[in-house]
C-alpha positions as CSV (number, residue, x, y, z in Angstrom):
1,X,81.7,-39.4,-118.6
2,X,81.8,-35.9,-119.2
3,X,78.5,-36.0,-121.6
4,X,76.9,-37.8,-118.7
5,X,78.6,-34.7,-116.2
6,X,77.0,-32.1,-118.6
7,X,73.8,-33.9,-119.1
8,X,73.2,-33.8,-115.0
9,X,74.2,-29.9,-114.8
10,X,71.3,-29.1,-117.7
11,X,68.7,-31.0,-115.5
12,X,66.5,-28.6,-113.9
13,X,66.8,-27.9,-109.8
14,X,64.1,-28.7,-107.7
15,X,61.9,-26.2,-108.3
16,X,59.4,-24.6,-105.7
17,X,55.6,-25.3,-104.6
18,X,53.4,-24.4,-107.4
19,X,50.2,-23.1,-106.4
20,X,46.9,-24.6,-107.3
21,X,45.3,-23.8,-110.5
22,X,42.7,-21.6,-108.9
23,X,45.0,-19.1,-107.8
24,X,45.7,-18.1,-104.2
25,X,42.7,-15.9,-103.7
26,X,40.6,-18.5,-104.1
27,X,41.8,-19.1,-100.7
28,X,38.8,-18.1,-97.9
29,X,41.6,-16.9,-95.6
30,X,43.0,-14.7,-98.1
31,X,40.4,-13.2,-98.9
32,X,38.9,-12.2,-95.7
33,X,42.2,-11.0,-95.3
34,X,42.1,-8.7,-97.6
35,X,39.0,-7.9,-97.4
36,X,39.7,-6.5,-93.6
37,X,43.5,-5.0,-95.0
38,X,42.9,-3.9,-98.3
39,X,40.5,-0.8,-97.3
40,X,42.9,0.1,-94.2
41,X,45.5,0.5,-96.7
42,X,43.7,2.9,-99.4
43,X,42.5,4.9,-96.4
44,X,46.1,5.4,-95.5
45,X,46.9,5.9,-98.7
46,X,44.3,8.2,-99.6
47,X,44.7,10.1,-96.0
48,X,45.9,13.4,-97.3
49,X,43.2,13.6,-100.1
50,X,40.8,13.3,-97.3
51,X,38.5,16.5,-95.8
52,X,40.3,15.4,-92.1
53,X,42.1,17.3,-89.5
54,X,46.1,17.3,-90.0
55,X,47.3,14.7,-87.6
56,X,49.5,17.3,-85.7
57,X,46.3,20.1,-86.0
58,X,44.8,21.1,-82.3
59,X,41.6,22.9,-82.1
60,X,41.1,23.4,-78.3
61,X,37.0,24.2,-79.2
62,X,36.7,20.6,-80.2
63,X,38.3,19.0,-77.4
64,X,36.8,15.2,-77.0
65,X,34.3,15.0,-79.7
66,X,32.7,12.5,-79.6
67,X,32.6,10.3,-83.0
68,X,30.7,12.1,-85.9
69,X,30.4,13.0,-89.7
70,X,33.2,15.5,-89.0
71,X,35.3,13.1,-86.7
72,X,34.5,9.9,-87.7
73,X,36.5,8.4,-85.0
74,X,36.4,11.9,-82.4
75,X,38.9,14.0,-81.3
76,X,41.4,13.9,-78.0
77,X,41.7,16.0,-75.3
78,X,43.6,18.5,-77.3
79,X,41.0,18.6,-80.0
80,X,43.5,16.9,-82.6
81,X,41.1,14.1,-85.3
82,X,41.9,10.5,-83.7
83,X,40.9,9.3,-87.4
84,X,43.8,11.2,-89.0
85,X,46.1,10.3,-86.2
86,X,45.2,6.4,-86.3
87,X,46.1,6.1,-90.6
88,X,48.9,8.1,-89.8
89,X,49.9,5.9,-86.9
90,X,49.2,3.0,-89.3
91,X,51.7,4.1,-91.6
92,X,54.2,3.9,-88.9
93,X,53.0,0.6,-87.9
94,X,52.9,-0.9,-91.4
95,X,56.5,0.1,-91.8
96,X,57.6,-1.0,-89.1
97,X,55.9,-4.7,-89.7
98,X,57.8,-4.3,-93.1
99,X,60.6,-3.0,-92.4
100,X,61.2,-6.2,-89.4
101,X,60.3,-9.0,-91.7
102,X,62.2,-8.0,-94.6
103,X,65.9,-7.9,-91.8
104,X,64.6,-10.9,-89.9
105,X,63.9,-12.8,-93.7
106,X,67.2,-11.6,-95.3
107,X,69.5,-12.0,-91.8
108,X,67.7,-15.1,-90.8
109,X,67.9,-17.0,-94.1
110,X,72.0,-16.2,-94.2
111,X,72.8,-17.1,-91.3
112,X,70.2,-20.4,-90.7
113,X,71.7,-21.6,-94.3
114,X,75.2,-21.3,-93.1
115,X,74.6,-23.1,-89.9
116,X,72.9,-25.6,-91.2
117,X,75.1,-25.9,-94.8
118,X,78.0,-25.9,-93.0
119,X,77.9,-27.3,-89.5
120,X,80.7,-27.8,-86.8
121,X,81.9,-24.2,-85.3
122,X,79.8,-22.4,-87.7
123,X,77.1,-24.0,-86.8
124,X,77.7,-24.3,-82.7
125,X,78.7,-20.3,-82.6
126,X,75.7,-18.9,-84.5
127,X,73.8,-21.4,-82.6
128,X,74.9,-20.0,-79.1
129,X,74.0,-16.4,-80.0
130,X,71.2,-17.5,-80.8
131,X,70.0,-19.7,-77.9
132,X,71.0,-16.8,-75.5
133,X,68.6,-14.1,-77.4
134,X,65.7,-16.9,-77.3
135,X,65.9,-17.2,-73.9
136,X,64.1,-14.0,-73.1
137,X,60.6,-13.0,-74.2
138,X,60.3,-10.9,-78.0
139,X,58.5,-7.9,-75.4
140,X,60.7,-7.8,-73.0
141,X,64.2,-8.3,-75.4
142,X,62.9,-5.4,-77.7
143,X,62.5,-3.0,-74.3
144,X,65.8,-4.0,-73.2
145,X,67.3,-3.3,-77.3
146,X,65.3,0.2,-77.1
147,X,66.7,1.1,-73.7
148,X,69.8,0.5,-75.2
149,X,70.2,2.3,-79.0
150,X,67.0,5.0,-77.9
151,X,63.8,5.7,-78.4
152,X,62.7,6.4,-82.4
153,X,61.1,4.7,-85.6
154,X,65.0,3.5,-86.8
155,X,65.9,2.2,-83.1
156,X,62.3,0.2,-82.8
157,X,62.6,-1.0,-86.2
158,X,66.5,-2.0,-85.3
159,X,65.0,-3.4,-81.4
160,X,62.4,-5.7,-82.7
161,X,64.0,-7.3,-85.9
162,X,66.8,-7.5,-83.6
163,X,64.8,-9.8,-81.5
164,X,62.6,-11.3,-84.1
165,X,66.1,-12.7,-86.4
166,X,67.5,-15.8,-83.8
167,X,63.9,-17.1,-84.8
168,X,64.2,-16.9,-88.4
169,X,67.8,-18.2,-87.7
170,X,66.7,-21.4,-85.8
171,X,64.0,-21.9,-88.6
172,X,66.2,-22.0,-91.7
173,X,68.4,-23.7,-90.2
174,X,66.2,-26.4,-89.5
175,X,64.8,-26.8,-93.1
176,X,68.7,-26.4,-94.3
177,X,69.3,-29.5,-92.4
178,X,66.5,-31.7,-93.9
179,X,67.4,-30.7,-97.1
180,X,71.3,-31.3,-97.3
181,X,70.4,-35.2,-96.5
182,X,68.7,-35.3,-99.9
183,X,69.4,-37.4,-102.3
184,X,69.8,-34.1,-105.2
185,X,72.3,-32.3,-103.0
186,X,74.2,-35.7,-102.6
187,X,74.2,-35.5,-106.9
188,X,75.1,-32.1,-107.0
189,X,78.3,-33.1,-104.4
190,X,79.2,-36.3,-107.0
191,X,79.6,-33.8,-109.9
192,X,81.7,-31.3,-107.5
193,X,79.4,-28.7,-107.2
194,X,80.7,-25.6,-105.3
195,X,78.7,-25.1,-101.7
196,X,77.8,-21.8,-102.9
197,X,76.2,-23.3,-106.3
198,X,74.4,-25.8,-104.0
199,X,73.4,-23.1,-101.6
200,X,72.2,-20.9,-104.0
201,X,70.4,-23.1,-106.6
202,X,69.3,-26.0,-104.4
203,X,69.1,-24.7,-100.7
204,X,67.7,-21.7,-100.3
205,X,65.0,-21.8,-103.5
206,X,63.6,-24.0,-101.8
207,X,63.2,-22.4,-98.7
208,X,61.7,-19.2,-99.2
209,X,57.9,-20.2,-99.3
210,X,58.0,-21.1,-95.5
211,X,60.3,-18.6,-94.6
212,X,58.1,-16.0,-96.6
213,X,55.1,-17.6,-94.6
214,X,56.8,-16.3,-91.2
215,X,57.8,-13.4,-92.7
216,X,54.0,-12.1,-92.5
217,X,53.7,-13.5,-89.0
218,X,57.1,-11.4,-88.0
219,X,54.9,-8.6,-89.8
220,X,52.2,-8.5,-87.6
221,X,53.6,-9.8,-84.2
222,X,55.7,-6.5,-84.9
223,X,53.2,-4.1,-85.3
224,X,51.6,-5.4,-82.0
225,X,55.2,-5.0,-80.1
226,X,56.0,-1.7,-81.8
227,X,52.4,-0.9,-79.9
228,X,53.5,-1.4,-77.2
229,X,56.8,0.3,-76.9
230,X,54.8,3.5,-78.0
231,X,51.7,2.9,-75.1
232,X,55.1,2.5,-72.8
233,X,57.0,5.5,-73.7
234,X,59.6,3.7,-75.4
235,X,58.5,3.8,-79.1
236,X,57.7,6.9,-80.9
237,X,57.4,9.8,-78.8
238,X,54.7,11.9,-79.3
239,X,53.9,14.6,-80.9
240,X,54.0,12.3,-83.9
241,X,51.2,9.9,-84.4
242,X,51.7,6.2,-83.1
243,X,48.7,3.5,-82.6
244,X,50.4,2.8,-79.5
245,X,50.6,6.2,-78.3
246,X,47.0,7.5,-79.1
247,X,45.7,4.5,-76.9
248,X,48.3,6.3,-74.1
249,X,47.3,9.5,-74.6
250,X,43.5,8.3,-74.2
251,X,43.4,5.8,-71.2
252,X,43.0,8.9,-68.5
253,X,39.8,9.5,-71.1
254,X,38.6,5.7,-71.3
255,X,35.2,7.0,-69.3
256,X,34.4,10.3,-70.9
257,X,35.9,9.9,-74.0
258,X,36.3,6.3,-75.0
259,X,36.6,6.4,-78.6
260,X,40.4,7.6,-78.0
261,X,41.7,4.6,-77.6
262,X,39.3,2.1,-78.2
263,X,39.2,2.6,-82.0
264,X,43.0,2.8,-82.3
265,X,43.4,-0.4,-80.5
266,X,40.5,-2.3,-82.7
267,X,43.0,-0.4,-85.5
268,X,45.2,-2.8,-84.5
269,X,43.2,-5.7,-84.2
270,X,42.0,-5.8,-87.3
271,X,45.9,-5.1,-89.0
272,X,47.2,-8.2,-86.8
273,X,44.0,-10.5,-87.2
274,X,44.0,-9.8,-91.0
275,X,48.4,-10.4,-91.3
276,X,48.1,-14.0,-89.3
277,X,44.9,-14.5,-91.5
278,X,46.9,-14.2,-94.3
279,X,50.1,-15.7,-93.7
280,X,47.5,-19.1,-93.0
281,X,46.1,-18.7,-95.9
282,X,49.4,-18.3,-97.8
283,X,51.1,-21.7,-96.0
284,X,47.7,-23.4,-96.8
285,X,47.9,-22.6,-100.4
286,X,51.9,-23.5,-100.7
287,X,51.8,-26.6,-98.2
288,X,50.6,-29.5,-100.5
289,X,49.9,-31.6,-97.5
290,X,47.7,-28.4,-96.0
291,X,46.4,-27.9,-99.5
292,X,44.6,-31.5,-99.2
């Protein structure tokens, strides 16, 4: 009995989607993706290496430019570059999109696998916290969160993944629940298995890959929101560079000067459409059933 004990331990768990053997970028999503993201990024990156106007930098002889080899996206009415103000305001916004995922995956996948592992009271009181923060819209929950710790980039990033976690919560803990009925976590409970061993090798592994699919949504959908806390005077306060607050500073402007906010905001279109474009891509290539 005991060789028979050992000999189930050594199997191998069950181990994660394996992704086709043309790679994920041969994926059409994933690569427009990246084609729209990947350039946003070096230019952000390479932002301080570029001849541009410091973000902060006024020059009231060049107020409301319009665009041009010098201002590629103009300047505002206080003669600041909008181009070095939007990649630094994507900075912000890429962080922040980071920064939210990254607490809503970790928090999320704890507390979903314990609700769902466990059950009973665990289950029922995580379940009621998390019920009464889905009942209000993400928007209007991460206004209510910044009214409450302040305005800032560590109280937006705290507001919105705040608001963004009961979701990850709920969808963990669904998955966690389909996968303690299986017939390997039964096995693993026949050879007295600890639930942390169970949770650890057989639960969670397996998982990540939607989890990390939602992950990229949270990403995106949180870049949009911490848009708009900014263009509603609740994000980052200027003078520092949000995509949320250029598009404020420039809606008095939208007839004589409309590249102030209009090229921020399609800024932000293009970071959101390529993120959801992406995470589709990335669930396409890991879901077998998508994958056919």
């Amino acid at each position: 009995m005991a060789d028979e004990t050992t000999e189930f331990r050594a199997r191998p768990r069950l181990s994660l989607p394996t992704l086709p053997q043309e790679g994920m970028f041969a994926n059409q999503k994933v690569r427009v993706a990246l084609m729209i993201l990947v350039p946003i990024l070096l230019l952000t990156a390479a932002a301080p290496l570029l001849p541009l106007q410091a973000p902060l930098e006024t020059n009231l002889r060049a107020m409301m430019l319009p665009p041009s080899l010098e201002h590629p996206f103009g300047t505002d009415r206080m003669g600041r570059d909008v181009l070095s103000r939007a990649l630094e305001g994507v900075k912000v916004s890429l962080l922040v999109g980071l920064s939210v995922a990254c607490i809503a995956l970790v928090a999320g996948m704890i507390l979903g696998t314990l609700a769902g592992f466990f059950g009973g009271i665990v289950d029922r009181t995580i379940m009621t916290v998390v019920d009464i923060f889905l009942a209000f819209p993400s928007l209007l929950l991460a206004i209510g969160l910044v009214a409450i710790v302040g305005t800032g980039l560590v109280p937006v990033i705290a507001a919105i993944a705040m608001a963004d976690v009961p979701r990850f919560i709920r969808l963990q803990r669904s998955q966690v629940l389909s996968l303690r009925s299986r017939p390997f976590i039964d096995a693993a409970r026949t050879v007295r298995a600890s639930q942390g061993w169970m949770m650890t090798r057989h639960i969670i592994p397996n998982t990540v890959a939607p989890m990390l699919v939602a992950a990229s949504i949270a990403a995106a959908n949180a870049i949009l929101v911490e848009a708009s806390l900014s263009f509603l005077g609740l994000g980052i306060m200027p003078p520092a560079p949000s995509l949320g607050n250029i598009i404020r500073d420039g809606q008095t402007y939208l007839q004589q000067a409309w590249w102030i906010s209009t090229l921020p905001g399609v800024v932000i279109l293009m970071i959101a459409f390529s993120l959801h474009f992406l995470s589709d891509g990335v669930r396409e290539e890991l879901d077998p059933r998508a994958r056919k």
